[in-house]
N, C-alpha and C positions, 0 to 999 in steps of 0.2 A: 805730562803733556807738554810739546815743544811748541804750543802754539805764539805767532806773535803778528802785530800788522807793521805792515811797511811800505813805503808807497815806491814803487820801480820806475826807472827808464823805458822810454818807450823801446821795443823791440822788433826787429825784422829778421823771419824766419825764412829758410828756403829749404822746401822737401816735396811730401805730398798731402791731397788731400783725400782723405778716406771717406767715402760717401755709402752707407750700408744701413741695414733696419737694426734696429737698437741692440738686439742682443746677437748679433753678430760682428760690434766692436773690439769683443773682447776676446776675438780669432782674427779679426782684419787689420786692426791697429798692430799686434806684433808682427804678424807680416809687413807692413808697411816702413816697421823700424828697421825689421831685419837690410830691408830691402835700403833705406837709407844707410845701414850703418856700412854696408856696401858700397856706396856711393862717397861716405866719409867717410874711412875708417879713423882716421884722425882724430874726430871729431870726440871732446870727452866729456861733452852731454849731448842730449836728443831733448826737442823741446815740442811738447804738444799743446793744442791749442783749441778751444771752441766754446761756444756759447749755448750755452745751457736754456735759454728761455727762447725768444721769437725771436728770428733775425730774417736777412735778406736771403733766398735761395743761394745767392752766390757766395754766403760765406757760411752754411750750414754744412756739419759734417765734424771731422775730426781732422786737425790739421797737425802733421808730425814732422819738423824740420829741423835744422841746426840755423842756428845764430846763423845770419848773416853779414861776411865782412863786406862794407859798401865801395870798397875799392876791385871788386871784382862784378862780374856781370854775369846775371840772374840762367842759368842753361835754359834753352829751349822748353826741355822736360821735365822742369820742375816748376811746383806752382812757390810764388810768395806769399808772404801775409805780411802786414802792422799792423802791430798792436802800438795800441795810443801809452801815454805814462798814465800809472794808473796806479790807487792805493790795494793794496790784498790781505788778507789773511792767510797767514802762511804757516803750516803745519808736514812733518816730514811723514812717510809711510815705508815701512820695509818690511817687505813679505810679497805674497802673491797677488798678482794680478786681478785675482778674483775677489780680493779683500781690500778692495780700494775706495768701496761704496760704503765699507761701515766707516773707515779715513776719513771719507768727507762728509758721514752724518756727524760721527763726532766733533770736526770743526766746524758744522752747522749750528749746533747746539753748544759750541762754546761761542761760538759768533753771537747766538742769539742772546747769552749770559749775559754778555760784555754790552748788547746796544750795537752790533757791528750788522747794518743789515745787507744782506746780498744783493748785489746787482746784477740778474738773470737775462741782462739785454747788453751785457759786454764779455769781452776775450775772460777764459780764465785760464788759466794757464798750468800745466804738468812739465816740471824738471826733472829729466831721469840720469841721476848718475853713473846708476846701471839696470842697462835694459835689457841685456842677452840673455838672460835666464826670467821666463814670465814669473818662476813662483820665488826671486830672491829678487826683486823688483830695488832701486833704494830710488825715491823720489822726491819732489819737495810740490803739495799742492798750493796754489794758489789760488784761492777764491775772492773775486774780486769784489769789494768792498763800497757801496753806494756812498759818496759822497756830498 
């Protein structure tokens, strides 16, 4: 197990936001990447984003962008987000898209091992090194860590 925690930089994403009923994430979010990776093809990660527990209607959903460089200005058609700096638990996952839930039960219950408890009311965050193939996924999750 590669798990480890680490506390990040805050971050600002620009892409979209995927708004759908739960089990149709995991047919709308690749769409969504596809559809950015189009938009940057440059870009050599895709970074997803959302909160898992209650939040504001306006930041509910799945949020899939690239790093934002702050020397450039936000397109019309794409939404942003911030995420604040913040500590995580950080665990990688490679395989398919549909095996991404047992990923982060398992970094649940080594969270829980450690005393590391969840915070289900902020950003957690998905790094994809490689997204174009859903079932050779390589990722890094980020479960953010109450402090």
């Amino acid at each position: 197990m590669n798990n480890k925690v680490e506390e990040k930089e805050a971050l600002t994403l620009i892409g979209y936001r995927v708004v759908c009923d739960g089990e149709d994430y995991i047919v709308e979010i690749p769409k969504a990447s596809e559809k950015l990776h189009k938009r940057f093809p440059e870009a050599d990660v895709q970074v997803g984003a959302f909160i898992p527990g209650e939040c504001k209607e306006e930041n509910d959903g799945y949020w899939i962008g690239v790093p934002f460089a702050h020397n450039t200005t936000v397109p019309e058609d794409l939404d942003h987000l911030n995420i604040e700096k913040q500590t995580y638990a950080i665990t990688t996952h490679k395989g398919s898209n549909e095996r991404i839930r047992e990923a982060y039960a398992s970094l649940h219950e080594w969270m829980e091992r450690k005393g590391y408890p969840r915070d289900l009311e902020a950003w957690h965050v998905e790094v994809y090194h490689s997204w174009q193939d859903k079932d050779q996924l390589h990722m890094e999750l980020w479960e953010t860590v109450r402090t």
